[in-house]
C-alpha positions in Angstrom: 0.0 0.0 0.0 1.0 3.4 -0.9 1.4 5.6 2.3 2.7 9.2 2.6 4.8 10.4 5.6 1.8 11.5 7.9 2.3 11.6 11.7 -1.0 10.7 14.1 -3.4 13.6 14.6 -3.6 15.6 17.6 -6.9 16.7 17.9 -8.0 18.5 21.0 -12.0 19.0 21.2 -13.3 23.1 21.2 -10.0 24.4 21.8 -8.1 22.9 19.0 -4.1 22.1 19.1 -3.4 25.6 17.9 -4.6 27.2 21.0 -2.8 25.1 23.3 0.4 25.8 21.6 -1.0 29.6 21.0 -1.2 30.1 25.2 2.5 28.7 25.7 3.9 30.5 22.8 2.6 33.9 24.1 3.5 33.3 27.8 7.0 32.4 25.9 7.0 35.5 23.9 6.3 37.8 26.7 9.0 36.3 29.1 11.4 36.6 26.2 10.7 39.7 24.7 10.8 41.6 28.6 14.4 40.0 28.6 16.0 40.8 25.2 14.4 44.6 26.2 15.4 44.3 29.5 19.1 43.1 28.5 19.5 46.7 26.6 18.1 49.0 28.9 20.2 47.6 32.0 23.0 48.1 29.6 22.7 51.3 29.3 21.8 52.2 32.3 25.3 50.4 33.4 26.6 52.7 30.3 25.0 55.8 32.2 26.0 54.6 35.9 29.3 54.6 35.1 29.9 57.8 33.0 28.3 59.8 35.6 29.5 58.3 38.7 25.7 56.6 39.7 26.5 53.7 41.8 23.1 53.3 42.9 21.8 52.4 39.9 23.7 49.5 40.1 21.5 48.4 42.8 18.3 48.4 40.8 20.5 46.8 38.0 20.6 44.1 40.2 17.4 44.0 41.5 16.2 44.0 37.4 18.5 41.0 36.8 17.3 39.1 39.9 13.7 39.7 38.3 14.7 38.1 34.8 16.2 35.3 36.5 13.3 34.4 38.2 10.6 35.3 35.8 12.0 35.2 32.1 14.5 32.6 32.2 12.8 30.3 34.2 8.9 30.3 32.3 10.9 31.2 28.9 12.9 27.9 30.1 10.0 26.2 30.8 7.7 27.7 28.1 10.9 26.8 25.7 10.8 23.2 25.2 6.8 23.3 25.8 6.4 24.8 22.7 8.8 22.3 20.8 7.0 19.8 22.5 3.6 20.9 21.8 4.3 21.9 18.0 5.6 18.7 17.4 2.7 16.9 18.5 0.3 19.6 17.1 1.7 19.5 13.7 4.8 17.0 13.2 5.3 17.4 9.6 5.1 21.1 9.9 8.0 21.3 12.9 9.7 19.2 10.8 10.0 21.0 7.5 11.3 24.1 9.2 14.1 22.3 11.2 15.2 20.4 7.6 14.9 24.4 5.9 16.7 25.9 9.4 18.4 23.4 11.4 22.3 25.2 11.7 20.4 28.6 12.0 18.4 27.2 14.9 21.5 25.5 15.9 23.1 29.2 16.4 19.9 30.2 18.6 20.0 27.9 20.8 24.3 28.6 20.8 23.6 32.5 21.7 20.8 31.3 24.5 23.1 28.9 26.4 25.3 32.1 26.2 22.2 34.3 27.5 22.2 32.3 30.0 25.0 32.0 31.5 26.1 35.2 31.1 22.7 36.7 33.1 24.0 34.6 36.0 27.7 35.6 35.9 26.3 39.5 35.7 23.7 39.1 38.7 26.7 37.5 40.7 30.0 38.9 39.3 28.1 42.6 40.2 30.2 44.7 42.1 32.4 42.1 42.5 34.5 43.1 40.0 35.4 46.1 38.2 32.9 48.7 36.6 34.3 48.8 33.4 35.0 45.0 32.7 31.2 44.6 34.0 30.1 47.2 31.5 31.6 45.0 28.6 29.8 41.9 30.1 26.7 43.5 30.2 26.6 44.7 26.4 28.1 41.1 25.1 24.9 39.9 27.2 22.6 42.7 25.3 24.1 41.5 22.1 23.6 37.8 22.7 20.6 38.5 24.1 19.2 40.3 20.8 20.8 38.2 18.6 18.3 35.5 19.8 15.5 37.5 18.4 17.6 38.1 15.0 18.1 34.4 14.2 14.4 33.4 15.6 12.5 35.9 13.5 13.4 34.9 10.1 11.8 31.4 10.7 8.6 32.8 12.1 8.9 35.2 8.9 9.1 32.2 7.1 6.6 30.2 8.2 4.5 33.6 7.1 5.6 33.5 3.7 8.7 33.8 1.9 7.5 36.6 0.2 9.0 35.8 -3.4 9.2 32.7 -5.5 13.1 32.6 -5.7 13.4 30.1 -2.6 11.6 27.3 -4.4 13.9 27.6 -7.1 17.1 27.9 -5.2 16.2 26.7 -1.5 18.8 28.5 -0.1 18.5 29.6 3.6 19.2 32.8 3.1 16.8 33.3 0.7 14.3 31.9 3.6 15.7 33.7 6.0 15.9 36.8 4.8 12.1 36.9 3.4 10.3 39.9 2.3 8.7 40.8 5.8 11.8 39.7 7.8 13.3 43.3 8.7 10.1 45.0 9.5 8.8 42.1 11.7 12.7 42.2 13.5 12.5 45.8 14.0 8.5 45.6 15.2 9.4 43.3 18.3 12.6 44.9 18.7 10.8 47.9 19.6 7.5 46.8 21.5 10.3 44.9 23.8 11.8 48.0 25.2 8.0 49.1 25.9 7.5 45.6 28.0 10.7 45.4 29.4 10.1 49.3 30.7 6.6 48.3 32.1 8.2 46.2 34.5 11.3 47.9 35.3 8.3 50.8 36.4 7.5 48.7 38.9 10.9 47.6 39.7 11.6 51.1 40.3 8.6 51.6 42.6 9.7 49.0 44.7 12.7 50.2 45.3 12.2 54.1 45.5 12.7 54.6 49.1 16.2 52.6 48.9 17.6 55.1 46.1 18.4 58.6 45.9 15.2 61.0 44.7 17.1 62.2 41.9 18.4 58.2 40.7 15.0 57.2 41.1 13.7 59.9 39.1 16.5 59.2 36.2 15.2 55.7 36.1 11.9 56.3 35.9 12.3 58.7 33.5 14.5 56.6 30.9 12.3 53.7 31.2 9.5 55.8 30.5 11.5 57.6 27.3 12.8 54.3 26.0 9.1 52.8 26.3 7.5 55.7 24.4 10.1 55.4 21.7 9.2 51.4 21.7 5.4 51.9 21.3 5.8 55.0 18.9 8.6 53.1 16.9 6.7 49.4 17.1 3.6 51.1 15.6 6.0 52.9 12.7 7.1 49.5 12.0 4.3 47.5 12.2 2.9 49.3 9.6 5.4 48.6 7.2 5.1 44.6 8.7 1.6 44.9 7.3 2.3 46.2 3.9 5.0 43.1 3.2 2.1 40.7 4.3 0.5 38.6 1.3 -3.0 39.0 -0.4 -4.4 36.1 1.6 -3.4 37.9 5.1 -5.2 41.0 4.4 -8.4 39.3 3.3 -8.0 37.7 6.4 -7.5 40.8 8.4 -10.4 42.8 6.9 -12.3 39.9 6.9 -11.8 36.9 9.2 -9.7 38.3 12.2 -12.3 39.4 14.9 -12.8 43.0 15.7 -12.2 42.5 19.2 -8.8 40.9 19.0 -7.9 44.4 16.8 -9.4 46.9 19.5 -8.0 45.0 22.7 -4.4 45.1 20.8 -4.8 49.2 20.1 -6.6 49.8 23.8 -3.4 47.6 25.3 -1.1 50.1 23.3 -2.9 53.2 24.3 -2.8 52.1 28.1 0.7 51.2 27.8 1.8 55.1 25.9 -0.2 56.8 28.8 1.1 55.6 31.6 4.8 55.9 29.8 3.7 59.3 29.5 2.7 60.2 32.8 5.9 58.8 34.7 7.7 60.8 32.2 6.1 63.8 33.5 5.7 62.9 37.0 7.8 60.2 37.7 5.9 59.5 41.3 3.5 57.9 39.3 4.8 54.9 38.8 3.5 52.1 40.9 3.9 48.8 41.1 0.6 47.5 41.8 0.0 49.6 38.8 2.8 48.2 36.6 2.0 44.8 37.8 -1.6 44.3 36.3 -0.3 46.2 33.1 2.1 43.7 32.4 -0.4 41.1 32.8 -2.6 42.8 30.7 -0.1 43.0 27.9 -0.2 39.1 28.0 -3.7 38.9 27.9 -4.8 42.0 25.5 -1.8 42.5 23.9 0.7 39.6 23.5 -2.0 36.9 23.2 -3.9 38.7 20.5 -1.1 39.2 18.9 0.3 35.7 18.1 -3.2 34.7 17.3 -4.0 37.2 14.6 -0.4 36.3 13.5 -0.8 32.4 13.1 -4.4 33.3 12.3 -3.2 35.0 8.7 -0.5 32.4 8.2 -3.3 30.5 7.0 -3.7 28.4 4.8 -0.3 27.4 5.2 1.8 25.8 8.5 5.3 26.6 6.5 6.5 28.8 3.9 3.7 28.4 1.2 4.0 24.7 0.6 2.5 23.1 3.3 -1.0 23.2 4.6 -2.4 23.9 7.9 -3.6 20.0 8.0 -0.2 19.2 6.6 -0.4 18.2 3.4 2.4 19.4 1.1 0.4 21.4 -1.3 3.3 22.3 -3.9 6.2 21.2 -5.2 9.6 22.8 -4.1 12.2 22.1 -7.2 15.2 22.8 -4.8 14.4 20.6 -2.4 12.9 17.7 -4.2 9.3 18.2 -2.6 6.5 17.1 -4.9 2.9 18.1 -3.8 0.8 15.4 -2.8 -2.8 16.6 -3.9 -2.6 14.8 -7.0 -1.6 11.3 -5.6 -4.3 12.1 -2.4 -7.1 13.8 -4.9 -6.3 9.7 -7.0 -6.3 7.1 -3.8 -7.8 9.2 -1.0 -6.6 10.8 2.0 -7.6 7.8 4.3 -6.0 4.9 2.0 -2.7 7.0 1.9 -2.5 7.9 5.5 -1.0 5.1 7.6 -2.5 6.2 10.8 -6.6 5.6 9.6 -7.6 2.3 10.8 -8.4 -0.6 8.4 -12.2 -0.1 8.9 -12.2 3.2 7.8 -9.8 2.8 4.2 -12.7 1.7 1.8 -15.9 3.6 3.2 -19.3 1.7 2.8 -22.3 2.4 4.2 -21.5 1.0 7.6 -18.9 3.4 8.5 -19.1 6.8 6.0 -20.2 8.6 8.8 -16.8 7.9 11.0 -14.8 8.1 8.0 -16.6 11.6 7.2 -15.5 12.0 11.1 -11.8 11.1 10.6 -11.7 13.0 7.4 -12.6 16.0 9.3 -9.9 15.9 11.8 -7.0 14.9 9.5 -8.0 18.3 7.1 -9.9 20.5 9.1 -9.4 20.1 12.6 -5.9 22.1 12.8 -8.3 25.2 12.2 -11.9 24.2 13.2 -13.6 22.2 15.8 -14.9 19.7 13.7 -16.9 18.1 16.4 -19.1 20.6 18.2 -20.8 24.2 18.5 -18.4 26.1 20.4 -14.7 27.4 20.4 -12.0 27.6 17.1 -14.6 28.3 14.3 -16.9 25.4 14.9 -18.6 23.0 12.2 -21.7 23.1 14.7 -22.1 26.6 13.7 -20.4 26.8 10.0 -23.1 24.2 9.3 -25.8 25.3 11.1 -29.4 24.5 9.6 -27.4 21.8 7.1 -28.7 18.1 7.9 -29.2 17.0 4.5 -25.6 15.4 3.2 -26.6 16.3 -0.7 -26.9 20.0 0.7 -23.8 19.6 2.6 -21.6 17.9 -0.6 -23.2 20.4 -2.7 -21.5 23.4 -0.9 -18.4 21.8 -0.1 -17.9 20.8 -4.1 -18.4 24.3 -4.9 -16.8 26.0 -1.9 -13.8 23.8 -0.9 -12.8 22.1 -3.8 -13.6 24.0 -6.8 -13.0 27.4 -5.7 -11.5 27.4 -2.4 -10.8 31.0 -1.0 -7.0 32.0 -0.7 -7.1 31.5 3.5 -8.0 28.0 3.5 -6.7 24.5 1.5 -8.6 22.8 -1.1 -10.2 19.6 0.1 -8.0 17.2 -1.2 -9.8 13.7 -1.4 -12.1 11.1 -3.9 -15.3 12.2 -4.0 -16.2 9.2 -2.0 -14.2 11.0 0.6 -16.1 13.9 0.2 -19.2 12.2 0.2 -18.7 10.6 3.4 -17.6 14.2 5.0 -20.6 15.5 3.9 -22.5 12.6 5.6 -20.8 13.2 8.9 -21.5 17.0 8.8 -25.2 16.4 8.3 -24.7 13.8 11.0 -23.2 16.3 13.7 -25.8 18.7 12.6 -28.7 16.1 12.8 -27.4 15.4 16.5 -27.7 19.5 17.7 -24.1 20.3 16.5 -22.1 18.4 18.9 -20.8 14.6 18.7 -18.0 12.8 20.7 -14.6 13.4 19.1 -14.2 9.2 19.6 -14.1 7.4 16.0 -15.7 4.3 16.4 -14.3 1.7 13.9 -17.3 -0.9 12.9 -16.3 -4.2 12.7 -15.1 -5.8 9.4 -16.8 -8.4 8.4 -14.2 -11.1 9.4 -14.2 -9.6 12.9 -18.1 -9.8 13.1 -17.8 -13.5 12.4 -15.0 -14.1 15.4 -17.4 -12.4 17.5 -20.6 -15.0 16.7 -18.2 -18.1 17.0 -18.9 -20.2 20.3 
């Protein structure tokens, strides 16, 4: 039998996979980008210690660094290896076309975090312990390491975007991946909104600390977090606009169209917080608080951060890896360079469930006895990356796409002419026999029949050789 490289499905009910990996990612995101911000701004505020003779700013240094060592490098330690792990069981084949396209350029990110690292400990316990100057030098490698972390893992998140030109495919060079057409404003975009998150917390860093430093140190603090967090916002916005006008045709249909309104708004009312209170501890630096700066930083992961990643992986659709492979992972193009063939033709010939080692023996030729669990497993394998495919509620549900449709000729009739003749630019083709088709319409109708929501078990029926153990004495 002729099987393509599929992995098992992870299919989590309402939610979907993409969630799951969409909460870690973010809690990831924030830790990291408050310590790539935070690992400039302490440098310079080293920079500024030292030229003007401020050793008591060396004491919030410190107090900063013991605050990334707790929060950002242990979650983003944590968060780390939960998002390889939950990637690779969310969508194997996806994971694993970006390490084959990237695997010496994520090589050199994890090289420059070990580095991170280690060099955030010897700075938090090598402070004042040895000479300014020699500590100053330490802490800009660290900024630079720190950064450079960011550089190398923004290119493959670019990627995975869109390359942004057609001359990869021909050549497959990494550089020509790397280096995509929306890599330098996406760089510069989260370099800037990480001084902004980094200076949120050092506010409140700073308000701890105020009746341990000098009025006039505390005030310098506050007030160049609160400059270098304007700047971010003000700066992050500039760029982000030019991010958005690198993004493909697809993305903007989706963004006009598909993203929901209130994932736009809570991202602009998270900014606007963010600018005012940067604002007003500029002015009047006694405004900063930390039980003010606390529940701003959480909001940032909530209404900001969150948002964020999910309107970003949202318009990465339909694809899962640099315009050749599907959400549902199915290579959907060839890729000359690399000796990729699509595999729609040979799926759209023998079927997705006949080609797909992981579908049960009962479910490979569909009959009348299990269409409707075939229907089921066709469902997950295609759809279920970006739909619940099995209830009413949560990631864009078939209970409500489908909502009024229980007759399976009404149901085949739109897929034929939505999906598979003219699929729009945000979602794949169903790729399939019509037989497969057929039985997906049945089990829509089904779920539909049944008020929208059905277990997410496939029941394999018995083949007729098993039916016959089963009667033997």
């Amino acid at each position: 039998m002729d099987v393509l490289g599929f992995y098992p499905m992870w299919y989590v009910p309402v939610v979907g996979s993409a969630i799951i990996i969409g909460i870690i990612a973010s809690l990831h995101v924030l830790a990291s980008h408050t310590s790539v911000g935070a690992s400039i701004l302490l440098a310079y505020l080293a920079t500024k210690a030292y030229r003007e003779n401020q050793p008591q700013i060396y004491d919030y240094i410190k107090k900063y660094l013991l605050t990334l060592l707790v929060f950002s490098y242990v979650s983003g330690s944590i968060t780390g290896p939960g998002i390889w792990f939950s990637t690779t069981v969310g969508n194997p084949r996806g994971i694993s076309a970006l390490i084959h396209n990237f695997v010496w350029v994520w090589a050199a990110e994890w090289i420059w975090f070990v580095a991170e690292v280690t060099l955030v400990y010897i700075l938090y316990y090598t402070l004042g312990r040895i000479d300014q100057r020699s500590w100053l030098r330490l802490a800009w490698i660290f900024a630079i390491g720190s950064w450079a972390t960011m550089y190398i893992i923004v290119g493959i998140l670019s990627f995975m975007l869109s390359p942004g030109h057609e001359k990869w495919f021909a050549t497959g060079s990494i550089l020509d991946a790397f280096y995509n057409k929306n890599y330098f404003p996406h760089l510069l975009s989260r370099t800037a909104y990480m001084f902004a998150i980094a200076g949120i917390i050092g506010l409140g860093i700073a308000a701890l600390m105020k009746k341990d430093l000098p009025e006039k140190v505390y005030k310098d603090i506050v007030r160049t977090l609160s400059y270098w967090g304007i700047g971010g916002v003000i700066f992050g916005f500039v760029f982000f606009a030019w991010y958005m006008s690198t993004l493909p045709e697809r993305s903007h249909i989706m963004i006009e169209g598909i993203v929901p309104l209130y994932l736009k708004v809570s991202i602009m009312l998270t900014i606007l917080i963010v600018l005012t209170y940067f604002f007003l501890t500029a002015i009047r630096p006694q405004f900063a608080r930390f039980w003010v700066s606390l529940p701003i930083f959480i909001l940032i992961y909530f209404t900001g951060v969150f948002p964020e990643e999910k309107i970003r992986e949202t318009i990465r659709k339909p694809y899962i890896a640099g315009e050749f492979m599907w959400s549902n992972q199915i290579v959907s193009r060839d890729v000359p360079a690399k000796g990729i063939k699509s595999e729609v033709p040979v799926i759209d010939q023998k079927g997705l469930l006949t080609v797909n080692a992981f579908v049960p023996e009962g479910l490979k030729k569909i009959d009348s006895q299990n269409e409707i669990m075939a229907g089921k497993a066709i469902a997950i394998l295609q759809c279920s990356g970006c739909h619940n495919v099995t209830g009413s509620t949560g990631l864009r549900p078939f209970g409500q796409k489908f909502e009024g449709m229980t007759d399976p000729n009404v149901v085949y009739g739109f897929l034929a002419g939505y999906l598979r003749d003219n699929p729009p630019p945000y979602m794949p083709k169903f790729v399939g026999t019509d037989e497969e088709l057929r039985a997906l319409s049945a089990y829509i109708a089904h779920l539909i029949s049944n008020g929208g929501s059905v277990s997410a078990k496939i029941e394999v029926p018995n083949t007729p050789a098993e039916a016959k153990k089963e009667v033997q004495p």
